[in-house]
MARZA-507525 format. One line per 5 residues: number of its first residue (from 1); their letters; for each residue x, y, z of N, C-alpha, C. Coordinates in steps of 0.1 Angstrom, whole numbers. Layout:
REM MARZA-507525
NUM = a = X/Y/Z/X/Y/Z/X/Y/Z | ...
This chain:
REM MARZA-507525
1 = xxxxx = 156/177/-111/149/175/-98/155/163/-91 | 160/166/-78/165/150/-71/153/149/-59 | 150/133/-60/139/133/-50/142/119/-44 | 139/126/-30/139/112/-22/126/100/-18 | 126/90/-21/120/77/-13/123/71/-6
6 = xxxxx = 113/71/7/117/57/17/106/49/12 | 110/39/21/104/26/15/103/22/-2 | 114/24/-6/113/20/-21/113/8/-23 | 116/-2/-21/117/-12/-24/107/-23/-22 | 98/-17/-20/79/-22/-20/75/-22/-27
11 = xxxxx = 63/-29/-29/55/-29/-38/50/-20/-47 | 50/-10/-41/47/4/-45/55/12/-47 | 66/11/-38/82/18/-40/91/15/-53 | 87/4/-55/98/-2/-72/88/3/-82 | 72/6/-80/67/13/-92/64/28/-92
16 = xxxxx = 68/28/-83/71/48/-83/85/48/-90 | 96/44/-84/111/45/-92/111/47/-108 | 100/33/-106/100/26/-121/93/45/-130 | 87/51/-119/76/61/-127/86/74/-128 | 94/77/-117/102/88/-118/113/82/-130
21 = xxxxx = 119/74/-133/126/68/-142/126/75/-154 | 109/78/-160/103/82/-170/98/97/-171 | 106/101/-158/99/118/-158/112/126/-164 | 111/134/-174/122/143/-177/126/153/-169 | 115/158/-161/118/170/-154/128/160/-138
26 = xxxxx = 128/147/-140/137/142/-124/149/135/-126 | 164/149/-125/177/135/-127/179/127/-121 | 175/130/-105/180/119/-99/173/111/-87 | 169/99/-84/161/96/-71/172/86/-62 | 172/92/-50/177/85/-36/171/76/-29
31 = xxxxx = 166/61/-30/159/51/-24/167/48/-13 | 155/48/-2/157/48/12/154/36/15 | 160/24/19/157/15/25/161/3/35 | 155/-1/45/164/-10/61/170/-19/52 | 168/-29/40/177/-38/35/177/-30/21
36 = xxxxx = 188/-28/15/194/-30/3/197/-39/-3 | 185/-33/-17/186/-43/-29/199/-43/-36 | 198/-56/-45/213/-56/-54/202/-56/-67 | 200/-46/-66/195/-45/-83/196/-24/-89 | 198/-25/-100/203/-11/-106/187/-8/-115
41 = xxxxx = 184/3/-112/176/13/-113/178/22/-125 | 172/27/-134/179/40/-138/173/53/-131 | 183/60/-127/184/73/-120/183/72/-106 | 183/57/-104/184/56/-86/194/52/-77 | 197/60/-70/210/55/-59/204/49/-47
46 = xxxxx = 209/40/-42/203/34/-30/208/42/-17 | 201/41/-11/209/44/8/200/34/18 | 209/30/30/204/25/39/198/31/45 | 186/31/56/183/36/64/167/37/65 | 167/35/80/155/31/88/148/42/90
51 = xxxxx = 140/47/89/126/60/94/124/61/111 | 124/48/111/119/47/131/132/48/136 | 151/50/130/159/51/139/170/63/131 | 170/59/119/184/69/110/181/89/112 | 193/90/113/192/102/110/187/106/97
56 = xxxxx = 174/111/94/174/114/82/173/123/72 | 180/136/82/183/153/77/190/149/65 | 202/141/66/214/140/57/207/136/45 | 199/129/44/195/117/40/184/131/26 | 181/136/30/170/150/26/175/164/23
61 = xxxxx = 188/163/25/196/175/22/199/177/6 | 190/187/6/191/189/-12/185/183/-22 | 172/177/-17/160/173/-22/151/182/-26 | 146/180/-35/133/190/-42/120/183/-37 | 121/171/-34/112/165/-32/112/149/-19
66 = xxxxx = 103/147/-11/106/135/-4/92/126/-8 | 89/117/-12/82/109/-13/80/96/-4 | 70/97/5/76/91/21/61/76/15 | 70/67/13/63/53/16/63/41/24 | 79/46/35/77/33/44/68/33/52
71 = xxxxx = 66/18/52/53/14/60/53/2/67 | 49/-6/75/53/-19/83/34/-25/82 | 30/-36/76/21/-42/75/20/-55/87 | 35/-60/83/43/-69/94/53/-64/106 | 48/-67/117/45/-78/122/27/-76/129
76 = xxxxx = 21/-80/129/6/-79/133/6/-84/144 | 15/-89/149/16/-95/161/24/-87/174 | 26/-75/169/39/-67/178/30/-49/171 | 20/-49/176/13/-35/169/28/-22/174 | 32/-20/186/37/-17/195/50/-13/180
81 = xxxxx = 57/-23/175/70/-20/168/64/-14/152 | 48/-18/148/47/-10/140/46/5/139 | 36/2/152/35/17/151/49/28/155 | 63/23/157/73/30/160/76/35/144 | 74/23/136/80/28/119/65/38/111
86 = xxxxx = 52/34/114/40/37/108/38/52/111 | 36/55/125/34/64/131/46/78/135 | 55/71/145/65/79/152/75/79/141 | 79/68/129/86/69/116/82/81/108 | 69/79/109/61/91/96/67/107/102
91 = xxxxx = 65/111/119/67/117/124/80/126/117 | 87/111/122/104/115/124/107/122/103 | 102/113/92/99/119/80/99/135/77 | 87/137/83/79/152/84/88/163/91 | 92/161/100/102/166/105/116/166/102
96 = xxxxx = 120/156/96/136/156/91/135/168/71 | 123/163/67/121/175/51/117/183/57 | 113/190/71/112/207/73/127/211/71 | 131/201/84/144/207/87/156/208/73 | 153/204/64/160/199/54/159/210/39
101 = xxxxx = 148/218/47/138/228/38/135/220/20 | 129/208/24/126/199/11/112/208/10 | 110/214/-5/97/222/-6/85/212/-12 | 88/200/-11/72/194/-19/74/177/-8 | 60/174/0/64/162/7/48/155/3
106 = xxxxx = 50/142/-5/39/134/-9/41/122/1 | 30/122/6/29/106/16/20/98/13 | 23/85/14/13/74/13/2/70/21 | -9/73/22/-20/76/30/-27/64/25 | -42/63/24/-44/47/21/-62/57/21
111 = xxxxx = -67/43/16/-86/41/19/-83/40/30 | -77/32/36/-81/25/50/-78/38/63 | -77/51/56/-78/61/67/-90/66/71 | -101/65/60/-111/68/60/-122/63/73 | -131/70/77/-143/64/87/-151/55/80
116 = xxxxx = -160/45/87/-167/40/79/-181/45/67 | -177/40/58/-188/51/43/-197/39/36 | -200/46/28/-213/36/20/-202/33/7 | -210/16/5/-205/12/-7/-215/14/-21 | -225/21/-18/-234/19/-30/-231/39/-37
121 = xxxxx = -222/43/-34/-218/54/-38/-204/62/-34 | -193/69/-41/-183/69/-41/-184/84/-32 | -175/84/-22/-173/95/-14/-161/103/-18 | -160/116/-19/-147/124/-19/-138/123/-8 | -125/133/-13/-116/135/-1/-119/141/13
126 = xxxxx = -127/150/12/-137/156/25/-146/143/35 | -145/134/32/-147/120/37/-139/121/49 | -147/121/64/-138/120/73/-122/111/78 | -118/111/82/-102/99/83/-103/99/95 | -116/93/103/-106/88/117/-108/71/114
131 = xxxxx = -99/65/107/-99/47/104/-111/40/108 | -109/26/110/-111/18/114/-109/12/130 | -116/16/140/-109/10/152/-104/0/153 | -110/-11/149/-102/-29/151/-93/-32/141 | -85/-19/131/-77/-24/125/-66/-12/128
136 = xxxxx = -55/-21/128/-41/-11/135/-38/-3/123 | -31/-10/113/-35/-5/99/-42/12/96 | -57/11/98/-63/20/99/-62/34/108 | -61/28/122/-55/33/129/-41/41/128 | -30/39/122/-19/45/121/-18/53/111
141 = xxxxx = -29/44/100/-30/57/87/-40/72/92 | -47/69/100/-57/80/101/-48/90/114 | -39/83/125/-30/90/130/-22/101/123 | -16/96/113/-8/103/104/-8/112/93 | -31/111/94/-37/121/87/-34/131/95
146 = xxxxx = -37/133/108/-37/139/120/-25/148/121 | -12/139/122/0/144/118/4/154/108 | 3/147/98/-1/162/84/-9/172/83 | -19/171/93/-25/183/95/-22/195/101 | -15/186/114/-7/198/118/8/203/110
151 = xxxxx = 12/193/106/25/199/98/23/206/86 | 8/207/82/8/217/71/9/231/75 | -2/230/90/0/242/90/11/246/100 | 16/239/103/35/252/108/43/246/100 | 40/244/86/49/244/73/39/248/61
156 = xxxxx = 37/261/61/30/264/47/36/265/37 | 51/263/40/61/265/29/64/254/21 | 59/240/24/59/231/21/49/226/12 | 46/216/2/35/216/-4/35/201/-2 | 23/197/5/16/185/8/7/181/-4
161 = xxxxx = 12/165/0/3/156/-12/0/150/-1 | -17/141/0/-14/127/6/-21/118/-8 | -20/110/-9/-28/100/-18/-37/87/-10 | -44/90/-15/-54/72/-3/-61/66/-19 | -47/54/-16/-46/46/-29/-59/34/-23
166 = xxxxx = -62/27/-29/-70/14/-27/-59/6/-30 | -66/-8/-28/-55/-22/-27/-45/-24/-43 | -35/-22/-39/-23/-21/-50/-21/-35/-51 | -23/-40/-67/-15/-49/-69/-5/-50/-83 | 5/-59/-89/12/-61/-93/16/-74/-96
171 = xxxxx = 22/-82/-104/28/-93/-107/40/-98/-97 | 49/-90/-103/61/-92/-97/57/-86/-74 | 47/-83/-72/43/-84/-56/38/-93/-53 | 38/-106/-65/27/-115/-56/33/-122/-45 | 44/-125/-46/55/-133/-35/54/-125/-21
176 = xxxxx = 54/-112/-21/54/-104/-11/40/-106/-6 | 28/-100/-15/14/-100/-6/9/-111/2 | 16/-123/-8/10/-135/-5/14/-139/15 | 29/-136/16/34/-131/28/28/-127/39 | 23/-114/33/19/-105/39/6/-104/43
181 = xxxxx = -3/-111/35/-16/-114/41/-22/-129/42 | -14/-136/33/-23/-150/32/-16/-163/38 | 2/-160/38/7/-165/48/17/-182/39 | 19/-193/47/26/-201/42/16/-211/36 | 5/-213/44/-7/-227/38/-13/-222/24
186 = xxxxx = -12/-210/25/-20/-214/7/-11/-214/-6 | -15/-224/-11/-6/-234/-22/-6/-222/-33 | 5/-214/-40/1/-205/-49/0/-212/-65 | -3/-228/-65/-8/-231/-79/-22/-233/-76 | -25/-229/-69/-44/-231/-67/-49/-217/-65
191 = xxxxx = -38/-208/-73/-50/-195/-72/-52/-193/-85 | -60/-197/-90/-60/-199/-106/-79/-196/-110 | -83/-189/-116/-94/-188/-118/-105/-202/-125 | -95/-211/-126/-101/-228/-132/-102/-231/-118 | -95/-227/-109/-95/-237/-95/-109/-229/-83
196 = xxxxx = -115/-219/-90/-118/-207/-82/-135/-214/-86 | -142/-221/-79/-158/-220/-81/-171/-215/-79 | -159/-207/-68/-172/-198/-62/-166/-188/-56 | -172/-175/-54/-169/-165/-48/-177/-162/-36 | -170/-156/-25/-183/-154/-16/-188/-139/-15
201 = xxxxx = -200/-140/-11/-211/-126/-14/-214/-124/1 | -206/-116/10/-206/-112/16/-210/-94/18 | -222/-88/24/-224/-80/25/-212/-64/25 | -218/-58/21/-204/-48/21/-192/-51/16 | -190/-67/14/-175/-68/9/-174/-67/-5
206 = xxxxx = -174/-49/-11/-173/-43/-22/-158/-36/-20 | -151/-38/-28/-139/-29/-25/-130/-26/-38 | -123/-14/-42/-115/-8/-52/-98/-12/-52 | -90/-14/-62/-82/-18/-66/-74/-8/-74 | -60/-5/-73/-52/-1/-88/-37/-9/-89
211 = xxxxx = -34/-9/-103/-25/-15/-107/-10/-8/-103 | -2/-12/-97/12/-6/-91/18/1/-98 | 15/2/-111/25/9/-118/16/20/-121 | 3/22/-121/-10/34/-119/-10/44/-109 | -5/34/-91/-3/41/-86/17/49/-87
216 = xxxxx = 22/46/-91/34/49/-88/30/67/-102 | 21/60/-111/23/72/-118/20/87/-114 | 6/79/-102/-1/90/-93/9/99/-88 | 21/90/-78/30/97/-73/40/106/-82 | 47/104/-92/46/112/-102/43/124/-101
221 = xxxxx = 30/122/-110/22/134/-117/22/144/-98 | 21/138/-87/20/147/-75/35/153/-70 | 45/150/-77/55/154/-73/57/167/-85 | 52/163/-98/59/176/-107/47/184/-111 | 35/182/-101/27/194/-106/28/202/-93
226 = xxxxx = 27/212/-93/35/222/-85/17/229/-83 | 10/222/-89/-5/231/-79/-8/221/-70 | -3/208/-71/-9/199/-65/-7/198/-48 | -18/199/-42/-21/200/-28/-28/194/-26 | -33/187/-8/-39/177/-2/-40/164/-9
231 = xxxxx = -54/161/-6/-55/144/-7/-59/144/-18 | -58/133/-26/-63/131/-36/-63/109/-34 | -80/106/-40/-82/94/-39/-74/87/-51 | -70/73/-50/-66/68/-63/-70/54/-64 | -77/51/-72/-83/34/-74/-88/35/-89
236 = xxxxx = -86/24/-93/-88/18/-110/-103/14/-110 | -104/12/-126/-120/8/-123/-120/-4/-133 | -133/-16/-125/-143/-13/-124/-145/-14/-101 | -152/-10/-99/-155/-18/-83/-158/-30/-83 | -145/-38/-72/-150/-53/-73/-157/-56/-61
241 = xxxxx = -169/-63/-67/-179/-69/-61/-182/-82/-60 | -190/-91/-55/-192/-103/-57/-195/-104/-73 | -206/-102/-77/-204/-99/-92/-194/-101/-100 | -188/-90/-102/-179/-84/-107/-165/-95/-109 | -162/-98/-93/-157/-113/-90/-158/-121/-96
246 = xxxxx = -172/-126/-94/-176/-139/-101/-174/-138/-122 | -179/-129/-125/-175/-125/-143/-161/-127/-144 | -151/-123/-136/-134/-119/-141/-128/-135/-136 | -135/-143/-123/-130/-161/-121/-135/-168/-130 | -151/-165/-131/-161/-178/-141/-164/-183/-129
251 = xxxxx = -168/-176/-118/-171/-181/-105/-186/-178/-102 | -188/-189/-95/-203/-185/-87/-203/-177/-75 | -210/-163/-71/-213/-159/-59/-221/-166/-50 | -213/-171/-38/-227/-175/-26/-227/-168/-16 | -236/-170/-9/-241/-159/1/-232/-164/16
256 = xxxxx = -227/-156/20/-217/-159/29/-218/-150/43 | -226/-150/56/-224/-137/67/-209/-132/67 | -211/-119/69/-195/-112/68/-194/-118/87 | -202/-129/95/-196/-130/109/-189/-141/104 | -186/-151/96/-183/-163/93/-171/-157/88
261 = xxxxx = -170/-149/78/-153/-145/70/-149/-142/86 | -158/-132/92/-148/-128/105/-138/-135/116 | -149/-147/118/-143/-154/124/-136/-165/123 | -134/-166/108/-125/-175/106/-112/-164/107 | -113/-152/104/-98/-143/101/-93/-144/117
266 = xxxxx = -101/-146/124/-94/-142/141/-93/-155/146 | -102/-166/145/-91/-183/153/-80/-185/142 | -83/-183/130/-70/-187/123/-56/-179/124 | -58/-169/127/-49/-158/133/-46/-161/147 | -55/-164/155/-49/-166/168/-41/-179/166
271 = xxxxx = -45/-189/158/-38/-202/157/-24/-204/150 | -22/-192/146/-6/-190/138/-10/-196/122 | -21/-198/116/-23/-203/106/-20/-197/93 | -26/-179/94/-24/-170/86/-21/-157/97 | -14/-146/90/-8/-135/95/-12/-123/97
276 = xxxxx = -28/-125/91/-37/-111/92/-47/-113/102 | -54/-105/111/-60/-107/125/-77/-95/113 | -86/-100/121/-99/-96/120/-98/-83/117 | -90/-75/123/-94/-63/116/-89/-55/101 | -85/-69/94/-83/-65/81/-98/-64/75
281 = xxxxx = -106/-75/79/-119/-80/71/-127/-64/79 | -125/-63/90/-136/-48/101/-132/-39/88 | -121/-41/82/-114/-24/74/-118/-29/62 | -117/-35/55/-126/-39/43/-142/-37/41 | -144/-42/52/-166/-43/53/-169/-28/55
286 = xxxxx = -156/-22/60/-163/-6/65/-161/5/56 | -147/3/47/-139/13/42/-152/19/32 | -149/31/29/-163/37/17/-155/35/3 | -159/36/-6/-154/36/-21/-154/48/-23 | -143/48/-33/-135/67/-36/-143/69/-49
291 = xxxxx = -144/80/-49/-145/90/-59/-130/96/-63 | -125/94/-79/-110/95/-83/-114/111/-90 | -125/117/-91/-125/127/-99/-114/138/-96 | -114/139/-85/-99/150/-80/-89/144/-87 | -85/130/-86/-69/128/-91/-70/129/-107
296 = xxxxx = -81/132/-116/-84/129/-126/-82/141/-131 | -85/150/-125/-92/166/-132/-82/173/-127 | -75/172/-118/-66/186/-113/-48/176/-115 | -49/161/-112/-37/158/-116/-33/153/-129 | -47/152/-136/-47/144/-154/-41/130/-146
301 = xxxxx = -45/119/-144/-41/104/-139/-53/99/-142 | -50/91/-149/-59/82/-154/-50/70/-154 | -57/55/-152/-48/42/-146/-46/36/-165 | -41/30/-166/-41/22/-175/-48/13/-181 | -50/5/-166/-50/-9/-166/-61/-11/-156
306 = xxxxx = -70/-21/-158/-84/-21/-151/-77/-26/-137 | -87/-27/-125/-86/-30/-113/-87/-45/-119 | -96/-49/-123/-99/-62/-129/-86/-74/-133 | -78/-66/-141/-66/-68/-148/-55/-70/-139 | -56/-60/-124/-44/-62/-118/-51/-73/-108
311 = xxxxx = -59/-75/-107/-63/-89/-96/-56/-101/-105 | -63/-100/-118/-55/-113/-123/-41/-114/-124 | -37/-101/-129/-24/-100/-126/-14/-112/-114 | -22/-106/-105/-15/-104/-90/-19/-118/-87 | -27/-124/-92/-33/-139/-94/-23/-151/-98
316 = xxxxx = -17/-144/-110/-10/-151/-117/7/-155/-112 | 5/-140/-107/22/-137/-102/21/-147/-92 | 13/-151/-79/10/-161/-75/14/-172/-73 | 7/-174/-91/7/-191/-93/23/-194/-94 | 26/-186/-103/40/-181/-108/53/-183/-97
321 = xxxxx = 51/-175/-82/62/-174/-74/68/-161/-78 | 63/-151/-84/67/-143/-90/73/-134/-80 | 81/-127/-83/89/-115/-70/95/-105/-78 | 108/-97/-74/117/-86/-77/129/-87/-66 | 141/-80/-76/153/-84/-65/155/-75/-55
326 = xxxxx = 140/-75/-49/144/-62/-37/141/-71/-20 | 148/-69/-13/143/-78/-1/128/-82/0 | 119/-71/3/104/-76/2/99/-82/-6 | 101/-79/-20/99/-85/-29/103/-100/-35 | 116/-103/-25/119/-118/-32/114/-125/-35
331 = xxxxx = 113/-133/-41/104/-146/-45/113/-159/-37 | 109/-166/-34/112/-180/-28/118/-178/-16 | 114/-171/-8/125/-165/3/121/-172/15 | 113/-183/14/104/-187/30/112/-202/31 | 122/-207/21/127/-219/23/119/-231/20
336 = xxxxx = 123/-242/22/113/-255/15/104/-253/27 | 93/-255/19/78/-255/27/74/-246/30 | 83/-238/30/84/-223/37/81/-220/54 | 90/-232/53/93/-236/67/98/-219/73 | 105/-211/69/111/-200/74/100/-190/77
341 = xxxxx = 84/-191/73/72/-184/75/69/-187/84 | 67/-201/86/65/-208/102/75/-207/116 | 85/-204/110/93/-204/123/93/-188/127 | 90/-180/120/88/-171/121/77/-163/128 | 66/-174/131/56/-173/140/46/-170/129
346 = xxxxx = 44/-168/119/34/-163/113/26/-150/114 | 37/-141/107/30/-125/112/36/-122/127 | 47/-128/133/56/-123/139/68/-113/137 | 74/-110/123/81/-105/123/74/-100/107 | 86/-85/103/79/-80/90/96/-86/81
């Protein structure tokens, strides 16, 4: 089986590889990505190439399979150029494996497609997807539910996966997340559960987690089971809570309004301080918690490794500077002080 990946070289994209690596039934995978890594894979060949511009028939010719995960988190400050890669990229995807007659297409869909749900009980896949309004994020995932809807149906020939993973973490991503959401000011030797005294207990802010290489397996098991159709939820357990928090730091919960997290996310965002704008926290407080019994029962996926486990994980990788030799992934890439974050505008460019 040869199968294609975009966006491999993410977070999520080096532990799918890592997962197809280990599948017998796959000789060979084609990683799709705007920068090329210098690092060797087994069973992976690299190719260049962009989703929002490459031709990507060639790219899909003679694939059994496309596994579509690029995605643009960054820049939050230019919604306009993500949505060219998020949205009109996903498009250009879906369209280049008809034309390519690739018979199985699994895409990276998220929680954050979902409408706003309750946290005090886990919702299925029949859970509506129109996002988050105040988060772009949300918005382009729930577009692109939209998108697969219709391309299921004027491609019945095709077998659709979507997966709506919860927050992925990993060791070797912490250099990247940290990037990606928390920016250049926070010191990564102070994320240490000795340095951690308190946690804040913020209403609704309950949310699900799985470990990168749990999700990469999900994708897997959806590429070589041949009944596997629609969405399927994927998150580790246990649900972290303030609680739950507080047990896995040795932290205290305090009571915190979810308007105070808010508005610190949006002056410090407008101030170039950190890189993520308010509607990450709107997409957190609202998202509903999954119910994994679909991916359990009809895909056999079960995570490893607790949600628990991959926060510390991703904690540690942190403190660490930890990375992978794939562009996103580098570790030390921001220069002394990481002066190259700042000049960058902070969430100006991905």
């Amino acid at each position: 089986m040869r199968v294609v990946v975009t966006g491999a070289t993410g977070n999520v994209g080096t532990s799918v590889l890592r997962s197809l690596a280990s599948e017998p039934a796959v000789d060979r995978v084609i990683g799709l990505a705007r920068r090329l890594p210098s690092l060797d894979l087994a069973k992976t060949e690299w190719v260049a190439a962009d989703v929002a511009t490459s031709d990507l028939k060639p790219c899909f010719e003679g694939a059994d399979a496309v596994i579509h995960l690029a995605w643009l988190i960054q820049p939050s400050r230019n919604v306009a150029a993500a949505q060219r890669t998020n949205v009109e990229g996903s498009l250009r995807v879906f369209r280049a494996a008809a034309a390519a007659g690739v018979p199985r297409l699994v895409h990276a869909s998220s929680v954050g497609a979902y409408s706003p749900g309750p946290k005090d009980r886990r919702v299925d896949e029949t859970w509506p997807t129109n996002g988050i309004a105040s988060s772009f994020y949300a918005r382009h995932k729930a577009e692109v539910e939209r998108l697969l809807d219709r391309f299921e149906a004027e491609h019945p020939e095709i077998r659709v996966v979507r997966l709506r993973t919860a927050l992925v973490f990993k060791y070797r991503a912490a250099s990247e997340i940290r990037r990606l959401f928390a920016g250049p000011l926070l010191p990564g030797r102070l994320v240490s559960p000795a340095l951690i005294p308190v946690v804040p207990d913020v209403e609704r802010l309950v949310f699900q987690a799985v470990h990168a290489h749990d999700a990469g397996d999900a994708y897997r098991l959806a590429v070589v089971d041949d009944d596997a159709r629609g969405a399927f939820n994927i998150a580790g357990e246990p649900v972290l809570d303030p609680r739950e928090l507080g047990r896995l730091l040795g932290a205290r919960p305090v009571r915190v309004p979810a308007s105070v997290l808010r508005t610190g996310a949006a002056v410090s965002w407008r101030l170039r301080l950190q890189p993520s704008p308010e509607g990450w926290v709107d997409m957190a407080l609202a998202v509903p918690l999954m119910d994994t019994t679909r991916a359990r029962e009809q895909l056999g996926w079960a995570p490893q490794r607790s949600s628990g486990d991959a926060l510390l994980e991703l904690m540690r990788g942190m403190r660490d500077g930890a990375g992978f030799q794939t562009p996103p992934l580098e570790p030390g890439g921001a220069g002394p002080m990481r002066a190259r974050e700042f000049l960058s505008g902070v969430g100006a460019k991905n």
